[in-house]
N, C-alpha and C positions, 0 to 999 in steps of 0.2 A: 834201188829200183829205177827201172828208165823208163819213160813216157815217150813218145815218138806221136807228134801233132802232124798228122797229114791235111794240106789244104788239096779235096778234089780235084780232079785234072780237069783239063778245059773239056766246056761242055758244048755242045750245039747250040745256035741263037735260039733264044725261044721261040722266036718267028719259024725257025723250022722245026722246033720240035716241042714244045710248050713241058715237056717232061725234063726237057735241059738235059738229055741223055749223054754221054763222052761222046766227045768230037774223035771222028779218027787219030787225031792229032795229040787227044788227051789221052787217049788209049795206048797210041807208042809210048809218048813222055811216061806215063804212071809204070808200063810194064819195063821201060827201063831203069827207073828209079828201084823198080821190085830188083830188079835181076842184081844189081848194085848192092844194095842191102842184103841178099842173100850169101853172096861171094864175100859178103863182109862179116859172116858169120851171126847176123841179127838176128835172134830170135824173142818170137812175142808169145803170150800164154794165151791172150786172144786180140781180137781186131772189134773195135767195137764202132759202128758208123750211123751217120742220123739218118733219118726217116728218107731222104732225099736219094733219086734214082742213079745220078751223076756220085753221089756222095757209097754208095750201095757197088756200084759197079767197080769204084776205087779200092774200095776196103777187098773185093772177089779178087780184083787182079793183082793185090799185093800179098793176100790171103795165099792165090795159088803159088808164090815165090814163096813162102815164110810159114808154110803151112803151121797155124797157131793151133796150140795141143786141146784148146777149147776153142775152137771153132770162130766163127765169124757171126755175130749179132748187131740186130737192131738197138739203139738203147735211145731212151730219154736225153734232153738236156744239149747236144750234140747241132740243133738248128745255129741258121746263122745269128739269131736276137735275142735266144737262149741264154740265161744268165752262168756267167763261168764259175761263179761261187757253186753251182750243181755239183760238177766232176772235179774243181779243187776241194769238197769234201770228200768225195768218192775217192779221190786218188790220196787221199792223204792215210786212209787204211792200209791199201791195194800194197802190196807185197811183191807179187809179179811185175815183170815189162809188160805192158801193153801198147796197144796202138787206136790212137782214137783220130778218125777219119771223120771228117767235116768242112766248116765253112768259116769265108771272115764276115764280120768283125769278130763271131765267137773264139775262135780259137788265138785269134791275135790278144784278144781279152783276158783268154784262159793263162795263156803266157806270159804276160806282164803280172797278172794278179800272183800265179806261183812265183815268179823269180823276185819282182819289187813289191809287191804288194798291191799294187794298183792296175786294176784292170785299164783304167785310159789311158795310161802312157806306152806307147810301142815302143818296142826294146829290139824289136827283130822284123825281119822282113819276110813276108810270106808268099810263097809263089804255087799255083797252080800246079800240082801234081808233086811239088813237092815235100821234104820232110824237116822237122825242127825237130830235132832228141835232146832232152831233160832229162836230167839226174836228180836223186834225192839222196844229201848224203847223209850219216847218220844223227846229226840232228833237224833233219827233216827241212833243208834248207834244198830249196831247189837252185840248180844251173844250168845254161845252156851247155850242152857239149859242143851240139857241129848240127848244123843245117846242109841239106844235101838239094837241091837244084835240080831240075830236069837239063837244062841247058848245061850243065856240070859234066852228064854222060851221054849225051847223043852225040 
């Protein structure tokens, strides 16, 4: 099973948009990142992304490259202060690839907690609109595969 951790693409100052909506700029970066991952033959069974409008917009515009066979939801757990022990139990069922679209520090949390055990220690580096793909091999040990960049494909 692969996990694929998307950190949001950049959003508008709050000062202009208090909703933190995608920056034009986040909105190229993510929909190239999408087009990348499609041509790479990625497929996901769904996209699941937080509550967040910038976070909502990302998980749509990677949704329409990768079109997931369940669709694209809202879930719990997913905010940026949200405790990552939520979706490392969730994902420790989960069977399917999924894609889960969010924010740091949670997801840089979520990462360390699956690969080392400890959610405080960062292991990897997370960029705006970009992807980090996890593996779970068959005794349930999770690894990093390959993180993919915006700046990688523009």
């Amino acid at each position: 099973m692969r996990v694929y951790l998307v950190q949001h693409g950049i959003p508008k100052p709050e000062s202009e948009d208090p909703q933190k909506s995608l920056s034009e700029i986040g909105k190229v970066e993510v929909e190239k990142v999408a087009q990348v991952l499609k041509k790479s033959g990625i497929k996901v069974s769904k996209i699941f992304h937080s509550g967040k409008l910038r976070a909502k917009q990302t998980a749509e515009i990677m949704g329409d490259y990768l079109n997931p066979l369940e669709g694209i939801t809202e879930a719990e757990g997913l905010n940026p202060l949200d405790s990552p022990e939520i979706w490392a139990e969730k994902l420790s069922v989960l069977k399917d690839d999924i894609m889960l679209v969010g924010h740091l520090p949670h997801l840089q949390k979520l990462c360390s907690l699956l690969v080392i055990n400890n959610p405080e220690k960062p292991i990897i580096k997370f960029r705006q609109g970009g992807v980090v793909a996890l593996e779970r091999d068959d005794k349930g040990n999770w690894i990093i595969c390959w993180t993919l960049y915006p700046e990688f494909v523009l």
